[in-house]
N, C-alpha and C positions, 0 to 999 in steps of 0.2 A: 556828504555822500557816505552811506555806510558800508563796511568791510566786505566783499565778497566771500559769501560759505561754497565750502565743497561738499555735495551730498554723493556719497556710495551707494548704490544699491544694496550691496550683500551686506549691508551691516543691517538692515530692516530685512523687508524683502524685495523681492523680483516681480514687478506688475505682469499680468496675465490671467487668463482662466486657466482654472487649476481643475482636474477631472474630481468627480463628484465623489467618487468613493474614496480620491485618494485623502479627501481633508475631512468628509461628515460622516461616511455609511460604516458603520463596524458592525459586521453581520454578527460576530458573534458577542455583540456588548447585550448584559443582561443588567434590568432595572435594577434599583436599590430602593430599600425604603425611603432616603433622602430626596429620592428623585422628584422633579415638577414633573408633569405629566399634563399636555394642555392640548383640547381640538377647540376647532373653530369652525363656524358655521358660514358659508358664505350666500349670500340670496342674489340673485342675479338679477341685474334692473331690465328693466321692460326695454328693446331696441339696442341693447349691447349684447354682439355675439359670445357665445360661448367661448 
């Protein structure tokens, strides 16, 4: 039988949804030349709703 671990939360993180601005939206982040920069096109199949 092998040893029992103890996992922490606060040493990773805390499961949940997290609000959207507070982890991705930086209103005021401006591009860089290094930056990727990528769209994508999506074509919607025939009999799946929008």
């Amino acid at each position: 039988m092998s040893p029992q671990t103890e996992t922490k939360a606060s040493v990773g993180f805390k499961a949940g949804v997290k609000d959207y601005k507070l982890t991705y939206y930086t209103p005021d982040y401006e591009t860089k030349d290094t930056d990727i920069l990528a769209a994508f096109r999506v074509t919607p199949q025939p009999g799946v709703p929008p």
